[in-house]
PDBQT receptor file of N, H, CA, C and O in Angstrom, charges set to zero:
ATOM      1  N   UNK A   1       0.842  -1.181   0.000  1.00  0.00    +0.000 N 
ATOM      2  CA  UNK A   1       0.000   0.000   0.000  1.00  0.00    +0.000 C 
ATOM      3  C   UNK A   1       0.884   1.241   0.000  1.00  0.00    +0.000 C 
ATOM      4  O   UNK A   1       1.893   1.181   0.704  1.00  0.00    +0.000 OA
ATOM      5  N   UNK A   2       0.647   2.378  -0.702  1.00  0.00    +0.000 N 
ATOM      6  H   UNK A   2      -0.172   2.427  -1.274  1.00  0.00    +0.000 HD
ATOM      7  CA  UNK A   2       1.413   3.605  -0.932  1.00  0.00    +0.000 C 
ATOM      8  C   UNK A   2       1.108   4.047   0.437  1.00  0.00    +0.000 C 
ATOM      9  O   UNK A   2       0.432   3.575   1.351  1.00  0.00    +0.000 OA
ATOM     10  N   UNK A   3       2.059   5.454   0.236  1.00  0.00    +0.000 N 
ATOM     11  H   UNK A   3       2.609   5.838  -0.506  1.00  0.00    +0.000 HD
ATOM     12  CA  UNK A   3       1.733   6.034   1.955  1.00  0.00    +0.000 C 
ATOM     13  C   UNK A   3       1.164   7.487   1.463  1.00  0.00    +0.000 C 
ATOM     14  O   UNK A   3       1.909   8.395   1.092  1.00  0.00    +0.000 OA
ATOM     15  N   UNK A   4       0.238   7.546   1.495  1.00  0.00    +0.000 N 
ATOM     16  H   UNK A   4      -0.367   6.808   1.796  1.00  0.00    +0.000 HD
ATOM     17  CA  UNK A   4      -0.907   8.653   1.538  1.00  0.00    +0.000 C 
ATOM     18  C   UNK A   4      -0.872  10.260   2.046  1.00  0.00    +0.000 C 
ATOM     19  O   UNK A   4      -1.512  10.503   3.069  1.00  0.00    +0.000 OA
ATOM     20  N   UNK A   5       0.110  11.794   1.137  1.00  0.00    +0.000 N 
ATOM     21  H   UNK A   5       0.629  11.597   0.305  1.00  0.00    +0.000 HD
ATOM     22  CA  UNK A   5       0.087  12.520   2.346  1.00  0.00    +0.000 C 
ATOM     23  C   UNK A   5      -0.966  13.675   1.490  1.00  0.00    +0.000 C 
ATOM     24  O   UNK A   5      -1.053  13.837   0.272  1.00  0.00    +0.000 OA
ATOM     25  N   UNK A   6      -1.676  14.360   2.549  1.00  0.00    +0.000 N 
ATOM     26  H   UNK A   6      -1.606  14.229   3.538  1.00  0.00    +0.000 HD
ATOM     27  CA  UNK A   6      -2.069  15.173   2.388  1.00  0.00    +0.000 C 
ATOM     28  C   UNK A   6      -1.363  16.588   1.628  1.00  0.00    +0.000 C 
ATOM     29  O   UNK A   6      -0.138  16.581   1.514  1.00  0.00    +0.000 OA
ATOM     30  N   UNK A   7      -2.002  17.580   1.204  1.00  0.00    +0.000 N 
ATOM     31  H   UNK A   7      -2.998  17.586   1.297  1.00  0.00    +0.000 HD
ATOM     32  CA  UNK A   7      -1.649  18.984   0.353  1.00  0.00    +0.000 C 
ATOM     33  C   UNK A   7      -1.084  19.834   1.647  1.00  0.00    +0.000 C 
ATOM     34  O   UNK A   7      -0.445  20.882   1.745  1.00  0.00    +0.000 OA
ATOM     35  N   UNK A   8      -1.605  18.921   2.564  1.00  0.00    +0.000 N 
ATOM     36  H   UNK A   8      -2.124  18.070   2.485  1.00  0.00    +0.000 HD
ATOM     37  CA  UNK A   8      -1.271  20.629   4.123  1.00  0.00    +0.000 C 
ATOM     38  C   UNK A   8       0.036  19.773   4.426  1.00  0.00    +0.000 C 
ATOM     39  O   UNK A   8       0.960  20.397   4.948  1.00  0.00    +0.000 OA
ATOM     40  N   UNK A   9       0.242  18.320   4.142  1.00  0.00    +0.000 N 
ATOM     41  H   UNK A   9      -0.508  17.813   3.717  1.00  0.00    +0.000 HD
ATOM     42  CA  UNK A   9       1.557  18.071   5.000  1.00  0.00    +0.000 C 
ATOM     43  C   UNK A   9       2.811  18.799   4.970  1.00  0.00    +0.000 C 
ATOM     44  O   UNK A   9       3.471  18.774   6.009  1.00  0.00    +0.000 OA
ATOM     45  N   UNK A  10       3.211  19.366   4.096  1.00  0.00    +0.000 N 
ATOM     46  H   UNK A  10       2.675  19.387   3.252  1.00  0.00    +0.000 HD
ATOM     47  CA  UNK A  10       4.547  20.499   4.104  1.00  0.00    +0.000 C 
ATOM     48  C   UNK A  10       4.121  21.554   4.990  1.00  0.00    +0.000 C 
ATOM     49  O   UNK A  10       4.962  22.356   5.395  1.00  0.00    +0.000 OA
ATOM     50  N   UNK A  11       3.248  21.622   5.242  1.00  0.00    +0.000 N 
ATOM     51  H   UNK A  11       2.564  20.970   4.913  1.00  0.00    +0.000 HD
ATOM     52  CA  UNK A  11       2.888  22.767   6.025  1.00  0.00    +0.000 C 
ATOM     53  C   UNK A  11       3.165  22.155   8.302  1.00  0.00    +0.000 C 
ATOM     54  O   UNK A  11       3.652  22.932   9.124  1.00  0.00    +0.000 OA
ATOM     55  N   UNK A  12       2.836  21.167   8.541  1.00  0.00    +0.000 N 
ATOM     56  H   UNK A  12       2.440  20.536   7.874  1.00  0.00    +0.000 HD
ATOM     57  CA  UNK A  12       2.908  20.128   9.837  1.00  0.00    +0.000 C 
ATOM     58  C   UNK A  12       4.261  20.027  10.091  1.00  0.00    +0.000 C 
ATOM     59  O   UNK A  12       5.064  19.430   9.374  1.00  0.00    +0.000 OA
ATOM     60  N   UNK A  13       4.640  20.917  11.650  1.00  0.00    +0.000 N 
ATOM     61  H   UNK A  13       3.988  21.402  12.233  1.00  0.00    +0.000 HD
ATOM     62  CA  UNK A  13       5.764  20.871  12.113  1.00  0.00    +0.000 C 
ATOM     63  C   UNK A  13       6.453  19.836  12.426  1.00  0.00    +0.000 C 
ATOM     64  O   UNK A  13       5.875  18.805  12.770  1.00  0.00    +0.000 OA
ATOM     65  N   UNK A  14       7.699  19.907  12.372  1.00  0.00    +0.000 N 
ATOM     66  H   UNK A  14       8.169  20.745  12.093  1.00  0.00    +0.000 HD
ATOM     67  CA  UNK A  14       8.518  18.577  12.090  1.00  0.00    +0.000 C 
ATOM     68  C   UNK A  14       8.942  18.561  13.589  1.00  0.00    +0.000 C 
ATOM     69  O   UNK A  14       9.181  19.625  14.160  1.00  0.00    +0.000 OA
ATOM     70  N   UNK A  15       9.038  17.349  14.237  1.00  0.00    +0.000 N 
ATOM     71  H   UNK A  15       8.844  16.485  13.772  1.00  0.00    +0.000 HD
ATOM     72  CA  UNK A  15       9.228  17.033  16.037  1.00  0.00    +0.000 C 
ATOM     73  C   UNK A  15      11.235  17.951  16.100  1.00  0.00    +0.000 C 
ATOM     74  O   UNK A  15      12.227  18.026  15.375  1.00  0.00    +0.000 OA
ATOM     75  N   UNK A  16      10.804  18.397  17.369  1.00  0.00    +0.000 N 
ATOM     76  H   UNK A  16       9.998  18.336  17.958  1.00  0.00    +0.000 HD
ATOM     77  CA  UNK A  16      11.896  19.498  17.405  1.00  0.00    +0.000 C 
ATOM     78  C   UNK A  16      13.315  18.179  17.835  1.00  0.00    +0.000 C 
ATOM     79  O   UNK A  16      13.132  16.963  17.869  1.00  0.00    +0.000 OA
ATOM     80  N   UNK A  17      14.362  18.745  18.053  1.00  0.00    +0.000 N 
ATOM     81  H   UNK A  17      14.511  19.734  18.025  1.00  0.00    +0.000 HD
ATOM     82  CA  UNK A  17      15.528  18.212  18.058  1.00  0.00    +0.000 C 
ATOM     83  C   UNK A  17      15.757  18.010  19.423  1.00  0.00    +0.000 C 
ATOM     84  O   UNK A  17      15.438  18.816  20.297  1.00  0.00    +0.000 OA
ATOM     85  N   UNK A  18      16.365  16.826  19.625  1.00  0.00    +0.000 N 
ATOM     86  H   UNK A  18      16.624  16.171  18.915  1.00  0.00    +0.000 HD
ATOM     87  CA  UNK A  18      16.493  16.306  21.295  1.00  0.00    +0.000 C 
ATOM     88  C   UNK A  18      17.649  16.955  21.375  1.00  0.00    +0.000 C 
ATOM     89  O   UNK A  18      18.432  17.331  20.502  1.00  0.00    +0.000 OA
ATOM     90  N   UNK A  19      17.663  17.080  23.122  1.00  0.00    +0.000 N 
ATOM     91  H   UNK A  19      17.027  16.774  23.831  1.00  0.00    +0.000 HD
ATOM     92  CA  UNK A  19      18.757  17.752  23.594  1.00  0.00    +0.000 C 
ATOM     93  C   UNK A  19      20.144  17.015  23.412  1.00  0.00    +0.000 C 
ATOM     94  O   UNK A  19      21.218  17.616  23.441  1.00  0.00    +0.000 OA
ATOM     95  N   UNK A  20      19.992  15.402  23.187  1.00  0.00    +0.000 N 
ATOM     96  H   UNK A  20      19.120  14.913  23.163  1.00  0.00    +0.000 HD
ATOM     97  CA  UNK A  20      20.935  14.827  22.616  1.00  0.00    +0.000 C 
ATOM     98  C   UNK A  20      21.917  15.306  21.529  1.00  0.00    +0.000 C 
ATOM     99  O   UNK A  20      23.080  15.701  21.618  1.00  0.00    +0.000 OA
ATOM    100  N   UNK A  21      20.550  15.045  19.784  1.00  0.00    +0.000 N 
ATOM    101  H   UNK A  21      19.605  14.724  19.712  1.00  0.00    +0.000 HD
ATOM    102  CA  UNK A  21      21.197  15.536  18.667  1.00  0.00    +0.000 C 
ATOM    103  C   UNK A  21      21.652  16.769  19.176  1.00  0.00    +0.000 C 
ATOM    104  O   UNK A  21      22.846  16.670  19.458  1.00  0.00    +0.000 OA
ATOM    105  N   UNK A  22      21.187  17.914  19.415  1.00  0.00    +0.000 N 
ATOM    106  H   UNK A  22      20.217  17.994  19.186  1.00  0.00    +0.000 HD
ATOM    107  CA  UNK A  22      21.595  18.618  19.365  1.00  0.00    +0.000 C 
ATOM    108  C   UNK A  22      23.045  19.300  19.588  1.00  0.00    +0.000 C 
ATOM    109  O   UNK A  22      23.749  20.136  19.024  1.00  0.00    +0.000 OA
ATOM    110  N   UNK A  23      23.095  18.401  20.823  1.00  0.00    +0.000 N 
ATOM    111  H   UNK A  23      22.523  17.721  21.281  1.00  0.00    +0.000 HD
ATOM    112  CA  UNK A  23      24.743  18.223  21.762  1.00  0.00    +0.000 C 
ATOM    113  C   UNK A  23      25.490  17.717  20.698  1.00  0.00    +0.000 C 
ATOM    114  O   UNK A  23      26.573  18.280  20.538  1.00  0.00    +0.000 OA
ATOM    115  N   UNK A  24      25.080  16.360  19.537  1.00  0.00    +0.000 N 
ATOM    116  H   UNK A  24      24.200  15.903  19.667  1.00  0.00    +0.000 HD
ATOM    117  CA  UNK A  24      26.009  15.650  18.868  1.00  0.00    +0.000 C 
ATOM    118  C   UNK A  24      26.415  17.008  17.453  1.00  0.00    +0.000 C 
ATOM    119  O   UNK A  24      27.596  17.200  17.162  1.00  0.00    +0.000 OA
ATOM    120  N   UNK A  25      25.699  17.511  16.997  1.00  0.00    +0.000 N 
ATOM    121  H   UNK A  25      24.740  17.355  17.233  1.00  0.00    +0.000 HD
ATOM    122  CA  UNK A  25      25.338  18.349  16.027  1.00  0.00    +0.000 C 
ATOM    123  C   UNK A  25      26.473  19.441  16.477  1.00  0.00    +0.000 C 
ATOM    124  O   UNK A  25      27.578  19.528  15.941  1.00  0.00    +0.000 OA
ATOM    125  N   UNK A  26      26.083  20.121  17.375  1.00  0.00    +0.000 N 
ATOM    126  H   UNK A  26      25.186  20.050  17.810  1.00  0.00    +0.000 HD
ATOM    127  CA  UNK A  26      27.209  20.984  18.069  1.00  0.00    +0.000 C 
ATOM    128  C   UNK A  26      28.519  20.460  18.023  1.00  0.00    +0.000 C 
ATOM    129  O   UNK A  26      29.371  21.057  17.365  1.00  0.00    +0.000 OA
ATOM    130  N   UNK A  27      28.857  19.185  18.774  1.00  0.00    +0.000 N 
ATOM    131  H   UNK A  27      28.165  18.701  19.309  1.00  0.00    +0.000 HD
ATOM    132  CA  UNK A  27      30.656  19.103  18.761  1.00  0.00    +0.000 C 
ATOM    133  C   UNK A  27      30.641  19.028  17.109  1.00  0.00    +0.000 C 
ATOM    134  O   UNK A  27      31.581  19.696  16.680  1.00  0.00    +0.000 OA
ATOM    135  N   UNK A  28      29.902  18.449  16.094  1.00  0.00    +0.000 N 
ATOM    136  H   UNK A  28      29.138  17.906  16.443  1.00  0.00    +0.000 HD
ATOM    137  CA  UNK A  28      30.652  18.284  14.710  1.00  0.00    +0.000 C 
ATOM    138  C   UNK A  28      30.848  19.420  14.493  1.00  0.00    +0.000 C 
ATOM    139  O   UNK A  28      31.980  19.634  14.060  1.00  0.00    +0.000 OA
ATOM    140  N   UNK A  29      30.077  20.472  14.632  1.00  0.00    +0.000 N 
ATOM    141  H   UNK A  29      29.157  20.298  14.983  1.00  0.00    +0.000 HD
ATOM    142  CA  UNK A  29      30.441  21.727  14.025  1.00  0.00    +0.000 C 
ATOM    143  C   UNK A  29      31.615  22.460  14.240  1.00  0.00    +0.000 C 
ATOM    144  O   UNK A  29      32.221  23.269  13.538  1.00  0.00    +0.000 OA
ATOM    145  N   UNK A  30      31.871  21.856  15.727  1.00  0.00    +0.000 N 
ATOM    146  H   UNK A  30      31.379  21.198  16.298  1.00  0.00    +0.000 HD
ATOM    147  CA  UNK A  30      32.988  22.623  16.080  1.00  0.00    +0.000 C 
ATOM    148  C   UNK A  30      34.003  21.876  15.870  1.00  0.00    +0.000 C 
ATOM    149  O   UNK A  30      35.146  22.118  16.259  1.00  0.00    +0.000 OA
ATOM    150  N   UNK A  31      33.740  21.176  15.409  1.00  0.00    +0.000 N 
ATOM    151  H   UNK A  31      32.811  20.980  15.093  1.00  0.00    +0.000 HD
ATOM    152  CA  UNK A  31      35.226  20.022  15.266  1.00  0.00    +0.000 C 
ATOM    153  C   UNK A  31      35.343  20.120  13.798  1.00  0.00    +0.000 C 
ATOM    154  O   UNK A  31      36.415  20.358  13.241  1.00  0.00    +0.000 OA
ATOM    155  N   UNK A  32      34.098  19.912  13.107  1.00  0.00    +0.000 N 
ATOM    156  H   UNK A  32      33.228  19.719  13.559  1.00  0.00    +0.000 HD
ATOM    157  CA  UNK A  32      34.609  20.044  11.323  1.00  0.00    +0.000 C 
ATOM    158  C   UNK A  32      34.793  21.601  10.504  1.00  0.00    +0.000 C 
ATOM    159  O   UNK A  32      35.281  21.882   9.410  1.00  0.00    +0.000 OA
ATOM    160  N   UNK A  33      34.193  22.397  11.526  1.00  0.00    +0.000 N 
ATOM    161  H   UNK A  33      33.796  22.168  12.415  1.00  0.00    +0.000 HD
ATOM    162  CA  UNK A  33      34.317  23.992  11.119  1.00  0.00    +0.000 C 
ATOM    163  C   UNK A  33      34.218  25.100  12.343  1.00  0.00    +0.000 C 
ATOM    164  O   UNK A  33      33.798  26.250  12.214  1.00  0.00    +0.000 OA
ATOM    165  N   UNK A  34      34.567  24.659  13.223  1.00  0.00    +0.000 N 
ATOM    166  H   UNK A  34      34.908  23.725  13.328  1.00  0.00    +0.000 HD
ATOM    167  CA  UNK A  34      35.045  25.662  14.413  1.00  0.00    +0.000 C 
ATOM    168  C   UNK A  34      33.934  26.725  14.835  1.00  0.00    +0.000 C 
ATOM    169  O   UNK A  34      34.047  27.873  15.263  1.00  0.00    +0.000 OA
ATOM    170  N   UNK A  35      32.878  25.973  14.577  1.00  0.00    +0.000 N 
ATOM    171  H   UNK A  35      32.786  25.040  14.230  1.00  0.00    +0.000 HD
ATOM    172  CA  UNK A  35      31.438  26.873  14.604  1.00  0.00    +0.000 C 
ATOM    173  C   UNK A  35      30.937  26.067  15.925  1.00  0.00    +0.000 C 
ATOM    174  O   UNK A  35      30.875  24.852  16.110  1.00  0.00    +0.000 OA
ATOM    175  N   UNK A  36      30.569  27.252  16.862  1.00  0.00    +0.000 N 
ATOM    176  H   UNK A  36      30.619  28.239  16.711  1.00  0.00    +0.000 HD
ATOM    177  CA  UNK A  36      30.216  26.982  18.286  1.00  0.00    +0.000 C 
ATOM    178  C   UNK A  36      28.273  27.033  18.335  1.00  0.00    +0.000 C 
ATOM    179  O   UNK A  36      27.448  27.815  17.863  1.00  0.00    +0.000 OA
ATOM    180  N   UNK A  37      28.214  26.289  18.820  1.00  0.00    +0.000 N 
ATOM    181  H   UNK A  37      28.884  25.653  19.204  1.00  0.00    +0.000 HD
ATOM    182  CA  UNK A  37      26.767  26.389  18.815  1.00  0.00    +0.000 C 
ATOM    183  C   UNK A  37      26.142  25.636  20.258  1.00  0.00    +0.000 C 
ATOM    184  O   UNK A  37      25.956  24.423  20.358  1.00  0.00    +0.000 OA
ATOM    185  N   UNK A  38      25.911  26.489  21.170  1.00  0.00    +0.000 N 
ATOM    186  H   UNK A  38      26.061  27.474  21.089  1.00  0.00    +0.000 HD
ATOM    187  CA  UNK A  38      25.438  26.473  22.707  1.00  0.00    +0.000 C 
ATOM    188  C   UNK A  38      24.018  26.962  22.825  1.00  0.00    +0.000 C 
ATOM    189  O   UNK A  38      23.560  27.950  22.252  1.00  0.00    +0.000 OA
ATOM    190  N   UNK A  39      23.451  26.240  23.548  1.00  0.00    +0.000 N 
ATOM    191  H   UNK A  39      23.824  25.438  24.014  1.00  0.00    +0.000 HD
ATOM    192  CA  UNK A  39      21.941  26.659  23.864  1.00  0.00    +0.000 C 
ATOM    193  C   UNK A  39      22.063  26.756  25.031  1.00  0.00    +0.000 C 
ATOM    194  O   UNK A  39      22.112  25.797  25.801  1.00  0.00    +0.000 OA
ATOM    195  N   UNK A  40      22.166  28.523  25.500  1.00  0.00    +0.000 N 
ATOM    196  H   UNK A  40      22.126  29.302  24.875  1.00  0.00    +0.000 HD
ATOM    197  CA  UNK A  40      22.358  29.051  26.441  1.00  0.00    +0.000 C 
ATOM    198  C   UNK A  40      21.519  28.723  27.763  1.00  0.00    +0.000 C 
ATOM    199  O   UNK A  40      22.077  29.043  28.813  1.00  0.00    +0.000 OA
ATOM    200  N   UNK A  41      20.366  28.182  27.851  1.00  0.00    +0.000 N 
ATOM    201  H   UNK A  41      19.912  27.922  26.998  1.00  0.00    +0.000 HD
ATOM    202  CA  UNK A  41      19.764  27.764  28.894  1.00  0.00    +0.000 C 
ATOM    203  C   UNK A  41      20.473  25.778  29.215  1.00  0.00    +0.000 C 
ATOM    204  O   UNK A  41      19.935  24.900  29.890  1.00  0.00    +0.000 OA
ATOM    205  N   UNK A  42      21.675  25.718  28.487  1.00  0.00    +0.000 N 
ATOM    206  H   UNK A  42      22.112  26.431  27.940  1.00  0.00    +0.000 HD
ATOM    207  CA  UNK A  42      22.596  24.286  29.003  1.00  0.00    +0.000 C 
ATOM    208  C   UNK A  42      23.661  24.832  29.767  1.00  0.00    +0.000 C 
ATOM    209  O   UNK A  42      24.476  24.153  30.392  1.00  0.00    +0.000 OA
ATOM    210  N   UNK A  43      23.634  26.333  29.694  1.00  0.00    +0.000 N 
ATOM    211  H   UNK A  43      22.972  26.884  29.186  1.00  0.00    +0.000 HD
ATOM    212  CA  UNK A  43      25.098  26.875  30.462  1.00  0.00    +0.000 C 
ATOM    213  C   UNK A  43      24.759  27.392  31.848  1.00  0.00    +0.000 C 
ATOM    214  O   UNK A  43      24.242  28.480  32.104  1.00  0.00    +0.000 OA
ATOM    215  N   UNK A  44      25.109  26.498  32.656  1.00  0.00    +0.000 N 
ATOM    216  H   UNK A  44      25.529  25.614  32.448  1.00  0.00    +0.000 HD
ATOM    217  CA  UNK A  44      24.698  26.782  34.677  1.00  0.00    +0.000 C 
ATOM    218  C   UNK A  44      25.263  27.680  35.052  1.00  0.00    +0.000 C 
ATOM    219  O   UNK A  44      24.601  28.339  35.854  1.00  0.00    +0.000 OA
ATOM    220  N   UNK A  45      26.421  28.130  34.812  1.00  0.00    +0.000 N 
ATOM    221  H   UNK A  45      26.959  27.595  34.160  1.00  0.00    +0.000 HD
ATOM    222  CA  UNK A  45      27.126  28.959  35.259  1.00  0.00    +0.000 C 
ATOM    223  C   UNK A  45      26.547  30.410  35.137  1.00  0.00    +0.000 C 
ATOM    224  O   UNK A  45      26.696  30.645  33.938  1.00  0.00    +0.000 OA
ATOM    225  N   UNK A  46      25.957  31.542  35.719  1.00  0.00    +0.000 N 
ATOM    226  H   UNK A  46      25.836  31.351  36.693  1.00  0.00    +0.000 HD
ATOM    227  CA  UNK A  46      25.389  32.297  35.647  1.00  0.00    +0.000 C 
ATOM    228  C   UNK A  46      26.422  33.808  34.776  1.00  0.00    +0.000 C 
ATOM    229  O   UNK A  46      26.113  34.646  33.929  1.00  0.00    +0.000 OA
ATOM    230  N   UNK A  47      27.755  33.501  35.590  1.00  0.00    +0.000 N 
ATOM    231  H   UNK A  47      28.007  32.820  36.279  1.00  0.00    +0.000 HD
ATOM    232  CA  UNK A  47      29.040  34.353  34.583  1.00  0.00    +0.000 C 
ATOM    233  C   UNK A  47      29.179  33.815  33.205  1.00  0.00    +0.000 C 
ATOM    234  O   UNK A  47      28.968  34.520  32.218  1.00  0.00    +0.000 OA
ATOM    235  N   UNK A  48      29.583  32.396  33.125  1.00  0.00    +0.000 N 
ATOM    236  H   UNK A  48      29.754  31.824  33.927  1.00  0.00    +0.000 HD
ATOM    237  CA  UNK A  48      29.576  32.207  31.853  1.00  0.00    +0.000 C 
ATOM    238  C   UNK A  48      28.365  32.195  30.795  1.00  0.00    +0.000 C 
ATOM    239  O   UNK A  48      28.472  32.036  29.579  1.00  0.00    +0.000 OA
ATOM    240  N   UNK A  49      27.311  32.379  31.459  1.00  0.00    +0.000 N 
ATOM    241  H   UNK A  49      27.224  32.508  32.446  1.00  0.00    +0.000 HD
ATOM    242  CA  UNK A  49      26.115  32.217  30.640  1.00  0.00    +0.000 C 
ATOM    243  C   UNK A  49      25.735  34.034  29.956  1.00  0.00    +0.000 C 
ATOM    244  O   UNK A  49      25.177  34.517  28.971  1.00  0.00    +0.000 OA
ATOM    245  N   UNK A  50      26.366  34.475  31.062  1.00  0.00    +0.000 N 
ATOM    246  H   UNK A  50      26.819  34.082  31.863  1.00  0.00    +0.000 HD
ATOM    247  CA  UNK A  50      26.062  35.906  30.690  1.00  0.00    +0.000 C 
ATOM    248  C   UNK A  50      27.549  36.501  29.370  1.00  0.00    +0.000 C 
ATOM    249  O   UNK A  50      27.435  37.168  28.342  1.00  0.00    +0.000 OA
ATOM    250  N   UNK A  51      29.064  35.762  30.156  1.00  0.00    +0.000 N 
ATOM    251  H   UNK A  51      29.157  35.220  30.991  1.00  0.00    +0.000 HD
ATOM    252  CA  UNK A  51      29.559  35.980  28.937  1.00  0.00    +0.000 C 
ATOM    253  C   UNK A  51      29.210  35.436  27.739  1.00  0.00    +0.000 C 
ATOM    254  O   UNK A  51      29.394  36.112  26.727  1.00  0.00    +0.000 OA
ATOM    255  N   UNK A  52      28.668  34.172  27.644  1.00  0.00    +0.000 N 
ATOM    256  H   UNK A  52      28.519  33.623  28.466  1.00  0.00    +0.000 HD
ATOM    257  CA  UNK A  52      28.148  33.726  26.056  1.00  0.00    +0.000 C 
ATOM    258  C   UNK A  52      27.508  34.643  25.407  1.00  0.00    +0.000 C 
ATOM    259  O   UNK A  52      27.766  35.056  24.276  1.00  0.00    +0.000 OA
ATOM    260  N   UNK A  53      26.110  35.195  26.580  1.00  0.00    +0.000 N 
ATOM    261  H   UNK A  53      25.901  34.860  27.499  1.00  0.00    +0.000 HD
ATOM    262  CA  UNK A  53      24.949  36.364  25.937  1.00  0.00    +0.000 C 
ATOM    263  C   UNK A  53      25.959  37.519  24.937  1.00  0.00    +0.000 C 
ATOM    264  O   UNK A  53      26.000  37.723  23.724  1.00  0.00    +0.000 OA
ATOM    265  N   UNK A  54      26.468  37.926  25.734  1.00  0.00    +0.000 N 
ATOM    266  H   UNK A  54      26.435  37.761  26.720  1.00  0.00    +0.000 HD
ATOM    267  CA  UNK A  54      27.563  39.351  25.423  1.00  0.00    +0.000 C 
ATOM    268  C   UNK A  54      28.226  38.972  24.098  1.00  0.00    +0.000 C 
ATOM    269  O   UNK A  54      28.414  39.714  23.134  1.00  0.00    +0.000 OA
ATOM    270  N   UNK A  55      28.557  37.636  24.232  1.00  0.00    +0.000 N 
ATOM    271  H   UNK A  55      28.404  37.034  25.015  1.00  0.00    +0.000 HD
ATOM    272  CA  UNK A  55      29.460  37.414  22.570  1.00  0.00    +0.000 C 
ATOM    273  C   UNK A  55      28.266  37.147  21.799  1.00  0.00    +0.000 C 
ATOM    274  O   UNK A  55      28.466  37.745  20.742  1.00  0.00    +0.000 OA
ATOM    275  N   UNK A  56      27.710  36.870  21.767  1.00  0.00    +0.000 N 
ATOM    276  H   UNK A  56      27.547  36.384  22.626  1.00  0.00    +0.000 HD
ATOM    277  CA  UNK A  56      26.282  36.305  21.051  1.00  0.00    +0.000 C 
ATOM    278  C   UNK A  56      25.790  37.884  20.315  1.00  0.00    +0.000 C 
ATOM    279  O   UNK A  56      25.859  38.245  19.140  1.00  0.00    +0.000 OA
ATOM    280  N   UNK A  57      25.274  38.622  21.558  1.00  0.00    +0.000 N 
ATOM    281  H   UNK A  57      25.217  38.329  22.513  1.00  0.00    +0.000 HD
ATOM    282  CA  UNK A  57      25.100  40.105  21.203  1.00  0.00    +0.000 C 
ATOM    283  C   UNK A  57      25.931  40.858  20.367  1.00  0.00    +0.000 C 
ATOM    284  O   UNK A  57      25.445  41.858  19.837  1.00  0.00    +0.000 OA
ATOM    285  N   UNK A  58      27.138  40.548  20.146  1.00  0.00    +0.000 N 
ATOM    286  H   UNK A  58      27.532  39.736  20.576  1.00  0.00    +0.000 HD
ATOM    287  CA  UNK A  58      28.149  41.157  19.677  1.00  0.00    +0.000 C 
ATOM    288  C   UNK A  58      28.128  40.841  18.171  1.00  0.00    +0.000 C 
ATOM    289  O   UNK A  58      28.304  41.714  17.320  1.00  0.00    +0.000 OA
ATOM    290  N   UNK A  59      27.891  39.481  17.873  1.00  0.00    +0.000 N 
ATOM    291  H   UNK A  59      27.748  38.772  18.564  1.00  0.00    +0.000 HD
ATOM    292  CA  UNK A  59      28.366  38.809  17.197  1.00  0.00    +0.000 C 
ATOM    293  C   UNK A  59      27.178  39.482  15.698  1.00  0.00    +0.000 C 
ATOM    294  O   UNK A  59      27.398  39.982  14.594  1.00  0.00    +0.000 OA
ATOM    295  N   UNK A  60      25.438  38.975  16.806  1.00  0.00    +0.000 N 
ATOM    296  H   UNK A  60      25.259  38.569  17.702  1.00  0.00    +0.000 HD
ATOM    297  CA  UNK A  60      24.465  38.655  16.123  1.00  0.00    +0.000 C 
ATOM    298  C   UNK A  60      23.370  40.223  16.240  1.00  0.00    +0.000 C 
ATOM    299  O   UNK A  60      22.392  40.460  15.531  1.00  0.00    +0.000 OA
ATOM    300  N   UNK A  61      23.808  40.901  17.105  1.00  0.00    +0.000 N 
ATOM    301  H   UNK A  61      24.603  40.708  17.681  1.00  0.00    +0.000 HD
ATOM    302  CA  UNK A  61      22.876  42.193  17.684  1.00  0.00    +0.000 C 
ATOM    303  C   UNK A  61      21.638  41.588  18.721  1.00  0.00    +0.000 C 
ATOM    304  O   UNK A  61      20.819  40.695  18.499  1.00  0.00    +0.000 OA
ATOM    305  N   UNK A  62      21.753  42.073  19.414  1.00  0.00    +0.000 N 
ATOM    306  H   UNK A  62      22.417  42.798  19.594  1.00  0.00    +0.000 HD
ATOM    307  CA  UNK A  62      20.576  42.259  20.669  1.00  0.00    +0.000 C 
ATOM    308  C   UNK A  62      19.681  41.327  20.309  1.00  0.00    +0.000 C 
ATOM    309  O   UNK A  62      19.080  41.391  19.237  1.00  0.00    +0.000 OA
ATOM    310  N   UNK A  63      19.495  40.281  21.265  1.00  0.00    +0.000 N 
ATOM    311  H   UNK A  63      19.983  40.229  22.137  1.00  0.00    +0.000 HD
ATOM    312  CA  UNK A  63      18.222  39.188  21.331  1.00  0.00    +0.000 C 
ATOM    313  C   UNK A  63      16.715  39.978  21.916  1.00  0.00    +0.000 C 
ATOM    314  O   UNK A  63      16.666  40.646  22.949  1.00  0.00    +0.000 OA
ATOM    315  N   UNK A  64      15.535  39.713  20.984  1.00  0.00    +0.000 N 
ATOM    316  H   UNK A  64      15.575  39.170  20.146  1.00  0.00    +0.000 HD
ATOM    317  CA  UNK A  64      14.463  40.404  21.085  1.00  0.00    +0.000 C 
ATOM    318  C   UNK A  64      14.438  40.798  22.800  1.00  0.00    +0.000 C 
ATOM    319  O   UNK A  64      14.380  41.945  23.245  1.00  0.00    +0.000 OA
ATOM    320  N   UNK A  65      14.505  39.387  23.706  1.00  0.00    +0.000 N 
ATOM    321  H   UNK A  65      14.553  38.455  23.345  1.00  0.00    +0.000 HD
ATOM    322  CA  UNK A  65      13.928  39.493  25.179  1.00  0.00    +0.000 C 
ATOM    323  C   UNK A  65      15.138  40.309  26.105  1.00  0.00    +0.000 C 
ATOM    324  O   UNK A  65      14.576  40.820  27.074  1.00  0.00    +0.000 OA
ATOM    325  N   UNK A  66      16.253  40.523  26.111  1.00  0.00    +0.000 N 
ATOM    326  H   UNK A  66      16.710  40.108  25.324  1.00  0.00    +0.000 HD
ATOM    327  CA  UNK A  66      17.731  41.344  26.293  1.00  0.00    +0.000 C 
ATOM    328  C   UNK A  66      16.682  42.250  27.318  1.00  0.00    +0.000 C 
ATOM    329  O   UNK A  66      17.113  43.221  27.939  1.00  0.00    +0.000 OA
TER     330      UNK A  66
């Protein structure tokens, strides 16, 4: 039997990314192209979380909630 999709399915959000991939996704980047990629609510440290913000800001301009 074929598998059947609807005209709206491109439109039906795709299940978001586990905190896993995400972690795995991150070291490749930084290992195959030196591209850092942190999801700032994984960083405990309240100094380092605020220096990430600051380079982030710098980098990308002011996050809407700042």
């Amino acid at each position: 039997m074929s598998d059947v999709q609807s005209q709206l399915a491109r439109h039906v959000a795709k299940p978001a990314t586990s905190d896993a991939a995400l972690k795995a996704m991150g070291a490749r980047a930084w290992e195959d192209q030196q591209t850092l990629v942190i999801r700032l609510s994984s960083v405990s440290d309240p100094v380092i979380r605020q220096m990430v913000r600051a380079v982030a800001d710098y980098v990308f301009g002011k996050h809407a909630d700042a």
